[in-house]
N, C-alpha and C positions, 0 to 999 in steps of 0.2 A: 504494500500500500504506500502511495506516496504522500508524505509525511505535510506538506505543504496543500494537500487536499481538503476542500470543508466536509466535513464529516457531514454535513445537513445535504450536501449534494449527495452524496452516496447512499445517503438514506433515500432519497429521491429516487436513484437510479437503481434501488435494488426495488424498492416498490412499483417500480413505472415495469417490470422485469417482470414483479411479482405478479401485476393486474395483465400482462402479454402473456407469460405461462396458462392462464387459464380463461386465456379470450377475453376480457374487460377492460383492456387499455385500448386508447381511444386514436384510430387511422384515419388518416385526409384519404380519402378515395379520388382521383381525378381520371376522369376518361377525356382522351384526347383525339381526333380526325386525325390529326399528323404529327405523327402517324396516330396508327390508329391504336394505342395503347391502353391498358389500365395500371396507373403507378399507385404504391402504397406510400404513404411517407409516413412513419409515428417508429415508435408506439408514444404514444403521451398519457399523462395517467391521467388527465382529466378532459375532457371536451374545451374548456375554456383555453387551455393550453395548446390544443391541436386546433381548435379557430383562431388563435393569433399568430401560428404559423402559418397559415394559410396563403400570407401574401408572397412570403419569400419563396416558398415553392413554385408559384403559377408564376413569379418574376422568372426562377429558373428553367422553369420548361420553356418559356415563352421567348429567353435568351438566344435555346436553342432552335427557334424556327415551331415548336408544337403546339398547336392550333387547340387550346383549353376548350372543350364542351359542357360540361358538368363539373360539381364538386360534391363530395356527401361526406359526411363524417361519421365513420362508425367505430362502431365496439365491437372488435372483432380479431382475426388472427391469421393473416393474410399467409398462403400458403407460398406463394413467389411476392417480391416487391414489382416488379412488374410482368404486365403479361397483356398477348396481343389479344385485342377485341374479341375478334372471333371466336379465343380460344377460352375465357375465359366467361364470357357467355352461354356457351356452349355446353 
């Protein structure tokens, strides 16, 4: 452990671990046209926390050319972080 670390963060991150082990930590879902993707971004242990990331992710796809359609936020435990439309629907 590094000695210089806030132990309040770590608490954070073994909780935010702990609500992803059993499906309740909270994922940005984005489905995108271009391409035609679905990206997971989280885990966050609360909803309020995965809504105010929300901007920095749809700036970064959006950097790379990917054409945002949708956003949803769920509670869930995404089996890939991303995955093509088709394939994921399906």
């Amino acid at each position: 452990m590094n000695l210089n670390q806030n132990p309040l963060v770590n608490l954070a991150e073994i909780w935010t671990d702990f609500l992803n082990f059993w499906g309740q930590a909270w994922w940005i879902e984005v489905f995108t046209t271009q391409p035609k993707c679905i990206y997971y971004f989280g885990p966050f242990a609360d909803r309020q926390q995965a809504h105010l990331a929300i901007s920095g992710y749809v700036e970064d796809l959006e950097s790379e050319s990917a054409k945002v359609i949708h956003l949803k936020l769920e509670q869930c435990k995404p089996k890939r972080l991303t995955s093509d439309f088709e394939d994921a629907v399906a």
